[in-house]
N, C-alpha and C positions, 0 to 999 in steps of 0.2 A: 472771835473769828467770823461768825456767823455775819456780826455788825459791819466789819470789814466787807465781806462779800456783799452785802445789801447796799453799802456805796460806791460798790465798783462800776463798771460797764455791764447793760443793759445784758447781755450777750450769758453773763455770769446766772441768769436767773433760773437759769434751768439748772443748775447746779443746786441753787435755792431749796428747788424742790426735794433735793435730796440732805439737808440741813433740815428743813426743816420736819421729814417725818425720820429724821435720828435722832432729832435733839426733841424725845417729846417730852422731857420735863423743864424743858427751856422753851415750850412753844410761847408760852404767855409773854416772853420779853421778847420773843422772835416777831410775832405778828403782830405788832403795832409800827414797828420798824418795816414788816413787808408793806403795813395796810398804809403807811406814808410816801410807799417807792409813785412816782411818775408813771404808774404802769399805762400803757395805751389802750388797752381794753376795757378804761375808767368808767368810758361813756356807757356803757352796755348796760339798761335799768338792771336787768333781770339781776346778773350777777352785781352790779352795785351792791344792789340792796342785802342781795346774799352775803357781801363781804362784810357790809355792816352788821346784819343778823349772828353771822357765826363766830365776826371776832366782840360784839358784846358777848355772846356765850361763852367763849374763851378766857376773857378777862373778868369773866362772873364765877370762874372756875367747875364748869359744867363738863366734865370728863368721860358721859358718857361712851360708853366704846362705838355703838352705834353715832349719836350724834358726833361723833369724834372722825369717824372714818365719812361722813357726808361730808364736813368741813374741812378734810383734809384733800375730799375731792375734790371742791369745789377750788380750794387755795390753789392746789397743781395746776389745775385747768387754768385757770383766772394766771398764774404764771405762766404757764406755754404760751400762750396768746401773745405774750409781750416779746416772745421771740419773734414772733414773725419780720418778711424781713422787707426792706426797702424794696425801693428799684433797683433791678440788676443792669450790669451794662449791656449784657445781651438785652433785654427789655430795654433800654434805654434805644439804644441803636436799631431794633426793629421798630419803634413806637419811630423815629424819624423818617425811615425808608419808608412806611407804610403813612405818616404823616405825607411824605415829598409825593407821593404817588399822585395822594388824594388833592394835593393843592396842581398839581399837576393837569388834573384830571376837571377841576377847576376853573383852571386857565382854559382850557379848550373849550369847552362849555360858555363860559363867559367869550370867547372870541367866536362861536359858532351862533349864540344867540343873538348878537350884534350885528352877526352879517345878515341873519334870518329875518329882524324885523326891520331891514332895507325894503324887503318884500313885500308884498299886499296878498290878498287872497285869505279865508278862514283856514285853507289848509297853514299857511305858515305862521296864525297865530298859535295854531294848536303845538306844529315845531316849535315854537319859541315857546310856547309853554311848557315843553321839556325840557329844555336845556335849561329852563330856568328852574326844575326842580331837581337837577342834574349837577348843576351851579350851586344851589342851597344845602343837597345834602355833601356835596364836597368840599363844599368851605367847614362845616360845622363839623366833620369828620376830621379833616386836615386841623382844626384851631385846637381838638380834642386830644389830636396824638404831639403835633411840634412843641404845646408847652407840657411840662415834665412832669412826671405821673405824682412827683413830689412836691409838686404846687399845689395839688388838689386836696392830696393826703399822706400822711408820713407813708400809708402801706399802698404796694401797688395790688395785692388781693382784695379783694371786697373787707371790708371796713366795714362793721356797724357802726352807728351812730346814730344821735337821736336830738331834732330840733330845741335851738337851744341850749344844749346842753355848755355849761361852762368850761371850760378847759379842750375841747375839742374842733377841729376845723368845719363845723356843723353847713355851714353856709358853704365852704368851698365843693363837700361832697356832694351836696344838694343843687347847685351849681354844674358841677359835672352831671350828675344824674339826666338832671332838665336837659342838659348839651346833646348828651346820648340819646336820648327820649328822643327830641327832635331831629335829629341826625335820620334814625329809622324812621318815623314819622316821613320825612321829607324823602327817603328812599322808595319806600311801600306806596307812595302817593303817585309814583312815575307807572308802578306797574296798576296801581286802581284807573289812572287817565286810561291808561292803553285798554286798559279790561272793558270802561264805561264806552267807550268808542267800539270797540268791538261790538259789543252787546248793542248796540244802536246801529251799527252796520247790519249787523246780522236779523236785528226784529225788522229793520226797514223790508229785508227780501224773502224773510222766511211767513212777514203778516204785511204785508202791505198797508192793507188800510188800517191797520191798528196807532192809534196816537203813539207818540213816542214824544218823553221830554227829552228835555237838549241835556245834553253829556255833560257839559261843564258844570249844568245845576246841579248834576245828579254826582257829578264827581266833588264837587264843595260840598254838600249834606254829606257824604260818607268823610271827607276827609275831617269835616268840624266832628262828627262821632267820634274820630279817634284821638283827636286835638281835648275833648272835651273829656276824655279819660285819662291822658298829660293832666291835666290842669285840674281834677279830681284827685288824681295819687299826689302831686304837690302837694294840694291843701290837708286831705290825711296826714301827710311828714310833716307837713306845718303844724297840723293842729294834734302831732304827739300822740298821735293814735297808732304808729307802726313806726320803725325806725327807716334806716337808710337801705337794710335790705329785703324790706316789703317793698319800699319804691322797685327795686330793681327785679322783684319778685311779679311786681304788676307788669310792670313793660316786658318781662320774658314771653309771661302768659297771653298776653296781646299779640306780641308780636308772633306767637306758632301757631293761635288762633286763623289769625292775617295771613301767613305764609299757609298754612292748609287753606283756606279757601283758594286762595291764588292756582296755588296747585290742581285745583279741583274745576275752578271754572279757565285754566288758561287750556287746559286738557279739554274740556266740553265746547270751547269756542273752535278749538283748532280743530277739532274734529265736524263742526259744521261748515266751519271757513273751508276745508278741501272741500264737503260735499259742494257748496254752491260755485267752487273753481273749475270744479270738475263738469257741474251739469251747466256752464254758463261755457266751459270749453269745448262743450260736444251741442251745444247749442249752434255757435259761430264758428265752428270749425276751424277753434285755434286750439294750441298748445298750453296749456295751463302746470306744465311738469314742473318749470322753471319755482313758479309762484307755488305751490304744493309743496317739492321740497324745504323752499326760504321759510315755510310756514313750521314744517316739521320741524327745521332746525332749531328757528326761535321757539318751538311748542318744547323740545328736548332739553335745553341751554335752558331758560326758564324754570321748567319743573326742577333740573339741577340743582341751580341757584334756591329755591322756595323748601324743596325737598330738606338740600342740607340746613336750611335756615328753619325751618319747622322741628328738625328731630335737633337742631345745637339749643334752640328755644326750648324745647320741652322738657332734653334731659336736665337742662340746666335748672327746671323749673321746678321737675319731681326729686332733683338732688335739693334743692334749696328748701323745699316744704318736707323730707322725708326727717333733712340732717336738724331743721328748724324744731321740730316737732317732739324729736329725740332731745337734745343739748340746749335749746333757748338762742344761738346764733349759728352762725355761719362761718363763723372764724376760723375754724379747722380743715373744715371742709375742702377748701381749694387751696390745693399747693403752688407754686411758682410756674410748675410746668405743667399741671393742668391748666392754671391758667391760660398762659401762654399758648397752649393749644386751640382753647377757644379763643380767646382774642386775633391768633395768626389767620384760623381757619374762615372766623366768622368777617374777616374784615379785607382778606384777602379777595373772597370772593363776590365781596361786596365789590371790590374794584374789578372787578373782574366782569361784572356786569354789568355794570357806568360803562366801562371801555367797547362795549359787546352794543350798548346802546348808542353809543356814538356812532358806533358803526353803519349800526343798520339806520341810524337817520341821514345822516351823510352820505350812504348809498342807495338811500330808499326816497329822498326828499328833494336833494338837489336837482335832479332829472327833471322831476315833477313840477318845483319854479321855475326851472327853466323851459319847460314847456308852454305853462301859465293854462295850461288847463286840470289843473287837480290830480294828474293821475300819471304815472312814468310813461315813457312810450316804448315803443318794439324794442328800443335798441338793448331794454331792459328785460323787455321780455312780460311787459306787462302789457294791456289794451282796456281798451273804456269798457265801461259797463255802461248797458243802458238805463236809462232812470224807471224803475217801476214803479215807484207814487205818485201818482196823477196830482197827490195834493201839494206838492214840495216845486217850488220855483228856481229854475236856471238846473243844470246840468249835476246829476249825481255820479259818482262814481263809487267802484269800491275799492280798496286802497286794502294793498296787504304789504 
């Protein structure tokens, strides 16, 4: 009967587990028949090796009660696992809505950066170098969700797996991994351009005469730092030093690393950006409310977005090393709808702040080319600054 069930459907195996701590003077014929099932949690060394360790002890007729009741754990365990389940259709059908967004979100970007480098000026190269990391992280989002969570890997929860390993889709997770990697990567890169800009607006007025490097240089050397810890956790999973959810354990920790600073200096910039709005409005005896509030908003909306991306990164992160630390994987750990809650949460808002930057560039940029002097005019509600570096040529402004 027992033989019966171990060629049934996959689905049967939790049943398994109850065959096999009732039949314990049948275990020795039982477990060479479970230890040949397809089971999907093959890949995983730790227990690999465990299944080979306890059923040579098995079939060596080693009965201790002790050793008896580790290896029975170990079997259960190593059987749960294989239940886990596909993609569901609910996941199937959010993973496209949430794919169409993003290629949506794409398309505009892509038709916004087009129109942008018709333009001349260093302001609208710096536009168009948004939209073109606007572009990158919405294509590579979108290519992530529209093909099917089942291409990548039988399970749609985190999967261990380990480079190499025969019998498993080792390359397609590894492949996804990188996908995702660069996805963030190429998000977090839109708010470091904005962060590196600021921070060079700000030391131009706050130190005058203090040298300042250019922003783009200063924004490539931070963005290669974190390109160069992508391409670090690769070579790790390549060279079998941690499996598939160490990769995904390094990118967590980066990325709430990344979002708490964000948080931290988008908060310290907005709070000097009013004071110099402020004392450069009571300077020229204009109005500077307009420009103060639009500051708060994006200082507010920002920390939102960085906030809930810091504490989805870290729980994720102390869940992943607490459950690692305890059991040797991650397998159990997240169910369908935890999932699903992170994935809806984390990527929703992710679009949610692509659309919110579109925004404010399209309403913050356009004015400003079509002015052709660097800066919006009244009708916006903004006004020139005057240039206070003697050492800097042609006409400064500050731009919020």
């Amino acid at each position: 009967e027992g033989g019966d069930l171990l060629k049934g459907d996959p689905a049967h195996y939790s049943v398994l587990a109850q065959v096999y701590r009732s039949q314990g003077r049948h275990r020795q014929e039982l477990y060479p028949l479970i230890q040949s099932l397809p089971i999907g949690s093959s890949g995983r060394g730790r227990n690999l090796a465990y299944r080979r360790t306890t059923g040579m002890a098995l079939l060596s007729g080693v009965d201790s009660a002790t050793t008896e009741t580790t290896m029975e754990s170990s079997l259960l365990r190593r059987l749960a696992f294989s239940v886990e389940k596909p993609e569901t259709t609910f996941e199937f059908f959010s993973d496209a809505i949430i794919g169409a967004a993003f290629l949506a979100t794409a398309v505009v970007a892509a038709k916004r950066m087009s129109t942008s480098r018709s333009h001349g000026g260093a302001e609208t190269t710096v536009v168009t170098a948004f939209y073109s990391l606007i572009l990158l992280t919405s294509s590579l989002r979108s290519v992530w969700f529209l093909i099917p969570a089942s291409v990548w890997s039988p399970y749609y929860t985190p999967h261990a797996v380990m480079a190499f390993d025969p019998g498993e889709q080792w390359g397609l997770k590894f492949l996804e991994i990188v996908l995702m990697g660069l996805g963030s990567l190429c998000l977090f890169s839109i708010f470091i351009l904005i962060l590196v800009y600021w921070a060079d607006i700000l030391k131009k007025y706050f130190y005058p005469g203090a040298r300042r490097s250019k922003p783009m240089v200063t924004f490539l050397l931070l963005v290669a730092v974190l390109l160069a810890i992508q391409l670090l956790n690769a070579t790790l999973f390549l060279c079998r030093r941690y499996s598939s959810e160490g990769m995904i354990l390094v990118n967590s920790i980066t990325m709430s690393l990344v979002s708490i600073v964000c948080v931290c200096e988008i908060t310290i910039f907005s709070h000097r950006f009013r004071t110099v709005l402020k004392t450069l409005g009571d300077l020229n005896q204009v109005s500077t409310e307009t420009q103060v509030k639009r500051i708060i908003w994006i200082t507010v909306t920002g920390n939102i977005f960085f906030f809930t991306r810091a504490f989805l990164e870290t729980t994720f992160a102390i869940v992943l090393i607490i459950y690692w630390h305890r059991t040797g994987t991650v397998a159990e750990v997240f169910s369908h709808a935890t999932w699903d809650s992170y994935i809806l949460l984390k990527h929703w808002s992710e679009l949610a702040i692509l659309a919110l930057m579109l925004y404010i560039l399209q309403s913050r940029f356009t004015s400003a080319v079509g002015n052709g002097n660097g800066f919006v005019g009244s009708e916006d509600g903004y006004q020139a600054v005057p240039d206070t570096d003697k050492g800097d040529n042609g006409d400064t402004t500050l731009s919020v």
